[in-house]
C-alpha positions as a printed NumPy array, in Angstrom:
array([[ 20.868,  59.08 , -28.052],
       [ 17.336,  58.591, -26.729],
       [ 18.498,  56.429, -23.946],
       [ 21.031,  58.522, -22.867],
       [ 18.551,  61.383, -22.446],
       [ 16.762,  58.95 , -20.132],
       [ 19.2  ,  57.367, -18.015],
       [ 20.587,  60.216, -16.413],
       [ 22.908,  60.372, -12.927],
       [ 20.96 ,  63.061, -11.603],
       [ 17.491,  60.957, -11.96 ],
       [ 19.517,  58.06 , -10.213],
       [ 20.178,  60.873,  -7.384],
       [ 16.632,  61.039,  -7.227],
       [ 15.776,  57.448,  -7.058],
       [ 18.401,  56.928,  -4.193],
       [ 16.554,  59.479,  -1.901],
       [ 14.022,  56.199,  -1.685],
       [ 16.637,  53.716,  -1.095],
       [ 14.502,  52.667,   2.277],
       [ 11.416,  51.838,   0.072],
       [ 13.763,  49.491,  -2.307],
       [ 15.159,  47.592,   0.866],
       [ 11.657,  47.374,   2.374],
       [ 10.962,  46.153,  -0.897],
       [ 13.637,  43.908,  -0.354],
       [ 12.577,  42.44 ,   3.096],
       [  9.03 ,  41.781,   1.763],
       [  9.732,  39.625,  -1.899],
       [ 12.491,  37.524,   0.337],
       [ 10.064,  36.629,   2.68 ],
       [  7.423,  36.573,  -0.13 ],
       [  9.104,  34.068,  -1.692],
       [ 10.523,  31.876,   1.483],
       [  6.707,  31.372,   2.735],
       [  5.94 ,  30.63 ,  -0.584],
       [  8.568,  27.956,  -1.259],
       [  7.911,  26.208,   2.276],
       [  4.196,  26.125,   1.213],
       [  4.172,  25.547,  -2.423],
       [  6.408,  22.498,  -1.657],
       [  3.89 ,  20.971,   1.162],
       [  1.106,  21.197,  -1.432],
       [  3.481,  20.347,  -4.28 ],
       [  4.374,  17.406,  -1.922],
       [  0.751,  16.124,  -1.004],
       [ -0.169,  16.4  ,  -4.664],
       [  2.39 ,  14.491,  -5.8  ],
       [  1.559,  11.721,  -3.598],
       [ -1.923,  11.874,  -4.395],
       [ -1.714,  11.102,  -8.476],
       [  0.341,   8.491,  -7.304],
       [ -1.891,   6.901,  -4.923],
       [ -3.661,   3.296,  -5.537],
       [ -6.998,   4.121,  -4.19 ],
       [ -9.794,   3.305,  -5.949],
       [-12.66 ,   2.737,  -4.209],
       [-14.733,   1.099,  -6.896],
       [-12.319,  -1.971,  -7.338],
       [-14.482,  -4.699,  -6.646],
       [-16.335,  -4.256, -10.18 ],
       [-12.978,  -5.628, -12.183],
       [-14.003,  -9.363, -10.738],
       [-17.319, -10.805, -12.715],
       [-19.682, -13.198, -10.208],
       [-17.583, -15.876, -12.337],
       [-14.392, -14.726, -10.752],
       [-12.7  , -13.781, -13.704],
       [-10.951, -10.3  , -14.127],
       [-12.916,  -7.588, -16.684],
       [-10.629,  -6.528, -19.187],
       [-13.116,  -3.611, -20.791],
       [-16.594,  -2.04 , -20.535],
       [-18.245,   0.599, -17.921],
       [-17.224,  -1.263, -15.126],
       [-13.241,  -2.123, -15.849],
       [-13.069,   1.991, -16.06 ],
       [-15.114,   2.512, -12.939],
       [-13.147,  -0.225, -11.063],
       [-10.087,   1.405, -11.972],
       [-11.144,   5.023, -10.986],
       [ -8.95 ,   6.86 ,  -8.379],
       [-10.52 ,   9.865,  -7.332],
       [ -7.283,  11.174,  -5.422],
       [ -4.9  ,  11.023,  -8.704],
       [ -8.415,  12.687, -10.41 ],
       [ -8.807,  15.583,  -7.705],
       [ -4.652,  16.271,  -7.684],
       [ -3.87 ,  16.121, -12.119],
       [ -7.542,  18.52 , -12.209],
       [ -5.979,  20.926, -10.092],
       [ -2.167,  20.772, -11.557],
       [ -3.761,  20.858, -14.918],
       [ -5.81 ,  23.862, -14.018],
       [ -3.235,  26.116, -12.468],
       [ -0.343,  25.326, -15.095],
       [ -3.045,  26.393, -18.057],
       [ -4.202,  29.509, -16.405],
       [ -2.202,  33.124, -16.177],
       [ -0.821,  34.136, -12.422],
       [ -2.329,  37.348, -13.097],
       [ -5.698,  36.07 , -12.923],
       [ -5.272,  33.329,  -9.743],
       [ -3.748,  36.109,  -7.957],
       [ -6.947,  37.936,  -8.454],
       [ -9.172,  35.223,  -7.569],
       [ -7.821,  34.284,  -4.707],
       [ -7.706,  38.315,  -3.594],
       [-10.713,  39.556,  -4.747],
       [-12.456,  36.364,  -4.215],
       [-11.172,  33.986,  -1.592],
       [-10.142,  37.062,   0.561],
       [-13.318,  39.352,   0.55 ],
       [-14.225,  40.488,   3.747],
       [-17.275,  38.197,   3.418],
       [-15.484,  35.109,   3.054],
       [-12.119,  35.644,   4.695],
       [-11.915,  39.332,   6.802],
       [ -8.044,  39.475,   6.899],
       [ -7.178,  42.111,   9.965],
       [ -5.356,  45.236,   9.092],
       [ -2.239,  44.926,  10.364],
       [  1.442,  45.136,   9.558],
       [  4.446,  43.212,  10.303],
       [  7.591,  45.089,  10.595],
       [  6.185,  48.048,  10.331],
       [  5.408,  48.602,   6.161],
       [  3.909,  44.994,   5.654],
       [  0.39 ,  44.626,   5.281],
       [ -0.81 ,  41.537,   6.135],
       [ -4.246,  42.051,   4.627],
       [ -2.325,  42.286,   0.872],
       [  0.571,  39.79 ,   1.874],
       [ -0.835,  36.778,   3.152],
       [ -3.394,  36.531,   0.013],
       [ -0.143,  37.127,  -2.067],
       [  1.428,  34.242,  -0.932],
       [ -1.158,  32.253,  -0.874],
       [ -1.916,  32.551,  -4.839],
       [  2.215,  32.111,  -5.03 ],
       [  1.596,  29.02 ,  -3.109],
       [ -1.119,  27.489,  -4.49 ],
       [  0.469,  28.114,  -8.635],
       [  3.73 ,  26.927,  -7.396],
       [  2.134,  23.684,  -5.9  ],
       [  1.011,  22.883,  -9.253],
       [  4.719,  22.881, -10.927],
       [  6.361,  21.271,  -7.651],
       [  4.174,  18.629,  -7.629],
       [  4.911,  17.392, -11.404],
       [  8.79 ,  17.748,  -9.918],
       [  8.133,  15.813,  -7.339],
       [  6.017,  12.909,  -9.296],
       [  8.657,  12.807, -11.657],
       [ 11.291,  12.642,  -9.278],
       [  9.466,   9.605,  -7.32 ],
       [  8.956,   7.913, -10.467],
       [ 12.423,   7.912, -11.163],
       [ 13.327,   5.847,  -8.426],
       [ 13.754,   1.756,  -9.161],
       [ 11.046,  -0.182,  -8.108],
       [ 13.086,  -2.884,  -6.737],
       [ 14.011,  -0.375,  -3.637],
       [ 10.433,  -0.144,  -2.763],
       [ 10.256,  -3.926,  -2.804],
       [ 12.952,  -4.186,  -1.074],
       [ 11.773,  -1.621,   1.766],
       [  8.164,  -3.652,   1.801],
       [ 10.324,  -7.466,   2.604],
       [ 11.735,  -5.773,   5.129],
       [  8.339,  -4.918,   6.726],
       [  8.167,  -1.479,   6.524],
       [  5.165,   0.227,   5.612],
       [  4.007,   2.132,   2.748],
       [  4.668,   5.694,   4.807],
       [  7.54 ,   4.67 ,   5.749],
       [  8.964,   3.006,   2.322],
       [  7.889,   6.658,   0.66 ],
       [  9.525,   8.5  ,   3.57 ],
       [ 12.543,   6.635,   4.587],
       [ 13.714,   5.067,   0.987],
       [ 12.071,   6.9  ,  -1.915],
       [ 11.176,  10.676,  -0.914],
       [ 15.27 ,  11.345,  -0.051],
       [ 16.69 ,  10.34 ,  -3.464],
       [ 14.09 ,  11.732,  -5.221],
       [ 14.439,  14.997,  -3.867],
       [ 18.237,  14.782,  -4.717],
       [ 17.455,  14.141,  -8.148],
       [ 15.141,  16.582,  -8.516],
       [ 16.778,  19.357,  -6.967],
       [ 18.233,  21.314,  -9.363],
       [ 13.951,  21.947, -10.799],
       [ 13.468,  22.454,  -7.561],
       [ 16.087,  25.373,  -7.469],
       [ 15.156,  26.881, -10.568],
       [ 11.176,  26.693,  -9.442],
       [ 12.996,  28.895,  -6.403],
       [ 14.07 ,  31.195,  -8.664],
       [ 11.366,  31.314, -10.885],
       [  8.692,  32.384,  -7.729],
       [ 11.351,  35.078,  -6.664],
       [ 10.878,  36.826, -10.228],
       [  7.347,  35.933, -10.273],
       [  6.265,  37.748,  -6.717],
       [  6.986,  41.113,  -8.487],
       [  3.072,  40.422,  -9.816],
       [  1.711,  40.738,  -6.424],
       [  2.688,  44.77 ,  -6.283],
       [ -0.999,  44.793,  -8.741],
       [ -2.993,  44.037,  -5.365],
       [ -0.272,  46.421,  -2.942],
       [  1.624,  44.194,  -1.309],
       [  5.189,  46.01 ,  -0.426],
       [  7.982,  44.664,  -2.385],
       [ 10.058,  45.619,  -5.127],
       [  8.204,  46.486,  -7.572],
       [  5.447,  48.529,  -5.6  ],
       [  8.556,  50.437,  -4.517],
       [  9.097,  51.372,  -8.847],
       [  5.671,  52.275,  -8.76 ],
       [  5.718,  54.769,  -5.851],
       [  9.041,  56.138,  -6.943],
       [  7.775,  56.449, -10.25 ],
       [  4.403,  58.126,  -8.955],
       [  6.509,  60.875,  -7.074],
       [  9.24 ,  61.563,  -9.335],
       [  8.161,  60.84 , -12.604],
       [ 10.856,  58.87 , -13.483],
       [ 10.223,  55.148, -14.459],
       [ 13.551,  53.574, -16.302],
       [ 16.485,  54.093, -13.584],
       [ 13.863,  52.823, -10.824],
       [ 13.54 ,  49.634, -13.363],
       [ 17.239,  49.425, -13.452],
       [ 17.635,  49.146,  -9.793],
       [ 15.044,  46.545,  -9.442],
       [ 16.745,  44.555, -12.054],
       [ 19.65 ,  44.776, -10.433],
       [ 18.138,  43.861,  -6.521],
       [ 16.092,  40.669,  -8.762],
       [ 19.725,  39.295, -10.092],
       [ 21.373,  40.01 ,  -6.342],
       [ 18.736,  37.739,  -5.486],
       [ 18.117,  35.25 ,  -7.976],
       [ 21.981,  34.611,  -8.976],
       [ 23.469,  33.974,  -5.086],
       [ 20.521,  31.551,  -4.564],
       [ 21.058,  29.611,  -7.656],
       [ 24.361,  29.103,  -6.832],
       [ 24.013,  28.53 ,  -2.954],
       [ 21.487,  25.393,  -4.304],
       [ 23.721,  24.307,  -6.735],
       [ 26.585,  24.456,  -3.973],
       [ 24.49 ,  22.32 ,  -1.925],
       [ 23.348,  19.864,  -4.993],
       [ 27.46 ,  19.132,  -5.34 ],
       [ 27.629,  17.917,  -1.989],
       [ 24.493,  15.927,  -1.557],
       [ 25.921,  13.796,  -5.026],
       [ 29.329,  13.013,  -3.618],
       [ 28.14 ,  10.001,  -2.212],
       [ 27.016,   9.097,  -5.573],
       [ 30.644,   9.088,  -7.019],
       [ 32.728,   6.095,  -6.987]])
C-alpha cells in the first residue's frame, strides 16, 4: 500500500515534463562510456603487455665470475627484477582494491585543480561540460584499465606457446608475433569479459553525476530537486540503464557468434 501511494501516474506526468534532461542524460553516459571503453582498453592494453614483458635490466647478476647461473640470494632476485611487470601489477593492484568513489575524486579534485590541470569552461553540444566530463572519463578510464588489463593478460596467456615459436622461425619479430598471431585470438577469447566490462562501465558512469557531469543520473537529481519526487525518476533511469545495457550485451554477443564460426569444424 505504501508503494502505491508513491508510484503514482500523475508524478510520472510530472517527470515526463523533463523528458529532454533524461535524453541529454542519455547522449552524455553513451558517450561517457564509448570514450571510456576506447581508453580504458589502450591502457588496459599497454598494461597488459607490460606484466608480461621480459625486461629486466639487472640480469647480468644471475651469472657468478665462475660462469655458473645463481640459483638464490640478493642477487638471483635483483637479476630477475622487471620493473615494467612491477610498475603495471602496482597500479592494477591499486585501482581494483580501492572504491570508484574515491579515484573519481582524486583525479577531480586533485589531478584537475585549476593549479595542476585548468580545464576551459566549455560545453559540447550544448549541456556538456567539458570541465566535469573529461575528468569523468578519465577516472572511468584509468579504473577500467586496471580490470581490462587482467582480461587481456589472461587472454594472452591463454594462447599456446608453440604459435609464438612458430611466428619467431618464421622471422617475425616480437611486435609483430604479439600483433599479428597472439593479440587477435586472444581478444576472441576474451571477448565476452570484455563485453560484460562494457556493461559494467555503462552502470558504473552513473557515479560521475557526484562531481556534475550531465548524464542520467544528474538528470534524477535535478528532477528530484524541482519536483520533489525521487522514486518514478529512479524508475525511468532504470529503465534507460537496461535499454542500454541489454541491446549492447547482445549486439557483442551477436558479434562473439560470428567471430567463433571459424572455430567450428
Amino acid at each position: 500500500i505504501f508503494m502505491k501511494q508513491l508510484v503514482t501516474a500523475a508524478n510520472f506526468a510530472k517527470v515526463a515534463q523533463y523528458a529532454d534532461l533524461f535524453k541529454q542524460g542519455m547522449v552524455c553516459t553513451v558517450l561517457l562510456s564509448a570514450l571510456t571503453v576506447f581508453f580504458g582498453f589502450l591502457l588496459g592494453l599497454l598494461l597488459a603487455v607490460m606484466r608480461l614483458s621480459s625486461v629486466q635490466p639487472f640480469r647480468f647478476f644471475s651469472v657468478t665470475r665462475d660462469g655458473h647461473f645463481r640459483e638464490q640470494g640478493f642477487l638471483f632476485h635483483l637479476s630477475r627484477f622487471n620493473p615494467l611487470s612491477l610498475l603495471a601489477t602496482a597500479y592494477v593492484e591499486v585501482f581494483r582494491a580501492t572504491p570508484m568513489l574515491v579515484q573519481l575524486w582524486l583525479v577531480y579534485f586533485l589531478l584537475f585543480d585549476k593549479s595542476v590541470i585548468d580545464l576551459p569552461k566549455t560545453t559540447l553540444f550544448g549541456f556538456i561540460r567539458l570541465e566535469r566530463f573529461i575528468p569523468g572519463v578519465v577516472a572511468l578510464a584509468l579504473n577500467s584499465g586496471a580490470y581490462l588489463a587482467e582480461i587481456i593478460r589472461a587472454g594472452i596467456q591463454s594462447i599456446d606457446g608453440g604459435q609464438s615459436e612458430a611466428a619467431r622461425s618464421l622471422g617475425l619479430s616480437k611486435k609483430q608475433t604479439l600483433r599479428s598471431v597472439i593479440l587477435p585470438p586472444a581478444i576472441k577469447n576474451t571477448l565476452p569479459a570484455i563485453a560484460n566490462e562494457f556493461v559494467t562501465i555503462i552502470k558504473e558512469s552513473s557515479i560521475t553525476y557526484t562531481i556534475g557531469v550531465q548524464d542520467i543520473m544528474s538528470a534524477v537529481n535535478d528532477i528530484k530537486g524541482a519536483t520533489y519526487v525521487i522514486i518514478e525518476p529512479l524508475i525511468v533511469a532504470t529503465v534507460l540503464y537496461f535499454c542500454l545495457t541489454f541491446p549492447t550485451s547482445k549486439i557483442i554477443a551477436y558479434f562473439e557468434r560470428r567471430m567463433s564460426r571459424g572455430d567450428r569444424r
